[in-house]
C-alpha positions in Angstrom: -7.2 20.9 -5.1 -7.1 21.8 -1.2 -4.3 19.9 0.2 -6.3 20.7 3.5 -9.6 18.8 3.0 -11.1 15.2 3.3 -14.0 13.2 1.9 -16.4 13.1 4.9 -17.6 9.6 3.4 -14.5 7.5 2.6 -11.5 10.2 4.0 -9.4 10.7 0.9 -8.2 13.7 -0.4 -8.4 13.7 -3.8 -11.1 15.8 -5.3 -11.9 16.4 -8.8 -14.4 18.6 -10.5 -17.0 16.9 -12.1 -18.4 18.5 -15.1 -21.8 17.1 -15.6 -22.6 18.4 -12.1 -21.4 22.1 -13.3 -17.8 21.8 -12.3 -19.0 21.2 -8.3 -15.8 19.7 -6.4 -16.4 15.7 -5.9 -14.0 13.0 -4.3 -12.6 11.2 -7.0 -12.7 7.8 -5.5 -16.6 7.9 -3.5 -17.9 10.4 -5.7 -19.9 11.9 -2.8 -19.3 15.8 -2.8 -19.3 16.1 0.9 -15.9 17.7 2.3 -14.0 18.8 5.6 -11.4 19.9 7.0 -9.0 18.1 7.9 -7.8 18.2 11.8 -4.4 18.9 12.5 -2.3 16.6 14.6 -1.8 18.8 17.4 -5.8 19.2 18.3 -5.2 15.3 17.9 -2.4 15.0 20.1 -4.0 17.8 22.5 -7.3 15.5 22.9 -4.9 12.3 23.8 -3.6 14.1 26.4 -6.4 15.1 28.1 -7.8 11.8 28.0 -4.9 10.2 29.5 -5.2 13.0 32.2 -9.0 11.9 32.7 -8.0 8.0 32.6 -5.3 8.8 35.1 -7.6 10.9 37.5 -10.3 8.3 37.4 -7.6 5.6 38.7 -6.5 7.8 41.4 -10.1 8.2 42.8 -11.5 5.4 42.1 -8.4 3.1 43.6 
């Protein structure tokens, strides 16, 4: 399916469409048909930085 979503439960990506449920989209390995998207690395990488910015402040002031 959507290379770009996640189970919000367990995190996989692989979705199937179950047909007793009308064809709705469901995670193949939870069965829970609860989705997101998935972050990308750089908002990842973006929110490390500003924590180590934070953590480095906070040593600096509080020394």
């Amino acid at each position: 399916m959507s290379l770009n979503r996640v189970c919000f439960n367990c995190g996989s990506s692989s979705f199937v469409s179950d047909r007793s449920l009308g064809g709705k989209i469901v995670c193949s390995k939870c069965g829970s048909f609860s989705f997101t998207n998935k972050s990308s690395s750089f908002l990842k990488s973006k929110k490390f930085i500003f924590l180590a910015i934070a953590i480095a402040i906070f040593i600096i002031l509080f020394r």
